[in-house]
C-alpha positions as CSV (number, residue, x, y, z in Angstrom):
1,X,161.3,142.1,84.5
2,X,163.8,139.8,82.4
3,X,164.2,136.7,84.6
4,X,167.4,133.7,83.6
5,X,166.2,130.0,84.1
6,X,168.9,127.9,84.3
7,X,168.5,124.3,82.8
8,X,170.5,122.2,85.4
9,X,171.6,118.9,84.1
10,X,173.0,115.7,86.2
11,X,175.1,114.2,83.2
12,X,171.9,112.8,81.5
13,X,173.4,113.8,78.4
14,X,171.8,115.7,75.4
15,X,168.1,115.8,75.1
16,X,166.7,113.3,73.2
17,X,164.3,113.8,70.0
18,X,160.8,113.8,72.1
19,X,163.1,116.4,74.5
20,X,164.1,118.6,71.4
21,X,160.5,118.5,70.3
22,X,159.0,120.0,73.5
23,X,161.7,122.7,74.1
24,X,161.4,123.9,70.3
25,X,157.3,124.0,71.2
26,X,157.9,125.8,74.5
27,X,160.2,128.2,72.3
28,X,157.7,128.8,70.3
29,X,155.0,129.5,73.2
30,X,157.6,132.3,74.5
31,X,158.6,133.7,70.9
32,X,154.6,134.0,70.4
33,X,153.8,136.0,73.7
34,X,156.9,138.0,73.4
35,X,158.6,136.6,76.3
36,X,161.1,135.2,74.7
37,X,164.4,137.0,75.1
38,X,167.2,134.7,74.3
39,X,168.2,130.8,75.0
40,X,170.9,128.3,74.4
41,X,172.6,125.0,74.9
42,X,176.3,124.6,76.6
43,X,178.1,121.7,76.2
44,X,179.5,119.6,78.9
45,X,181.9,121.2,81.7
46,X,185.0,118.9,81.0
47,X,186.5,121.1,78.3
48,X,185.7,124.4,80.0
49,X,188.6,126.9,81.3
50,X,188.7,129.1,84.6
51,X,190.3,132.7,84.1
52,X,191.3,134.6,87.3
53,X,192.8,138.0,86.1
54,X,192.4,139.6,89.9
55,X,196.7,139.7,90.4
56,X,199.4,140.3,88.9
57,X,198.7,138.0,85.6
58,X,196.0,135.8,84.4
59,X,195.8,132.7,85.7
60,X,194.1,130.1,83.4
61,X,193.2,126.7,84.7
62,X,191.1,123.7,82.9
63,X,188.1,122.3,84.0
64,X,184.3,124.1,85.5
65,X,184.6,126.1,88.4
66,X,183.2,124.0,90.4
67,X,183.4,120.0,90.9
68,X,179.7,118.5,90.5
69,X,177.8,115.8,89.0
70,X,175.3,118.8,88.4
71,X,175.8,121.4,85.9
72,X,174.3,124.2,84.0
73,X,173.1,122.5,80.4
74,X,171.5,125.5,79.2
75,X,169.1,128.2,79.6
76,X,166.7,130.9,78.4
77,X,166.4,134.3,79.1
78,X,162.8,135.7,79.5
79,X,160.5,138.3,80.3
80,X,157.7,138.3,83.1
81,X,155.4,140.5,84.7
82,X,156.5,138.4,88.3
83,X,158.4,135.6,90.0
84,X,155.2,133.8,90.1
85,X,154.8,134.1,86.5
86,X,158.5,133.2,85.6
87,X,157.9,130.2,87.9
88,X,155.2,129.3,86.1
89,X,156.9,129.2,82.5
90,X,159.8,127.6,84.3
91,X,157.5,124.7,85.2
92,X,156.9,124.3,81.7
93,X,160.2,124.9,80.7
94,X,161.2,121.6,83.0
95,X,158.6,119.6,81.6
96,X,160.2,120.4,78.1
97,X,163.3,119.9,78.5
98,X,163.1,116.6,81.6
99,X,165.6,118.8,83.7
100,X,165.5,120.5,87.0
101,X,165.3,124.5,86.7
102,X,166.3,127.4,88.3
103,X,164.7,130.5,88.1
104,X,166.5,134.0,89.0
105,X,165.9,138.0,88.1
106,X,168.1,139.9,86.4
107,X,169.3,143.5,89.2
């Protein structure tokens, strides 16, 4: 099962070199046991842009979806045999990273 675990961030800002350190070392740990899928950084939501193209015309509007002092900072994308066991690397992934995670299957 490929599981998403969403790095939530509450304006903390980019992580720092001890941060970096541990995320490249839990990388690593997922590349090694084939788990790893896919992961990446976003930047902050102030520059980002809304498209709703469900009418007549697109309608383009600046700013995140959604007002919050919480936002998605990054994520990785990984395999596991369970929840429990994506749980389980997400724990680790939040000690990495010093963030607050979310864990959800992919349908």
């Amino acid at each position: 099962m490929q599981f998403l675990i969403s790095v939530i961030d509450d304006g903390a800002g980019r992580a720092t070199a001890t941060e970096d350190a541990a995320i490249d070392a839990f990388n690593t740990k997922l590349q090694q046991s084939g788990q790893w899928v896919f992961a990446g950084g976003l930047g902050a939501p102030g520059p980002a842009s809304v498209i709703d193209n469900r009418g007549d015309s697109p309608i383009v509007t600046d700013g995140p979806f959604v007002e919050s002092k919480e936002y998605l900072a990054g994520f990785w994308i990984i395999t596991a045999d369970s929840h429990d066991e994506a749980v389980a690397l997400a724990t680790e992934a939040s000690k990495a990273c010093h963030r607050k995670i979310e864990v959800r299957p992919f349908l």
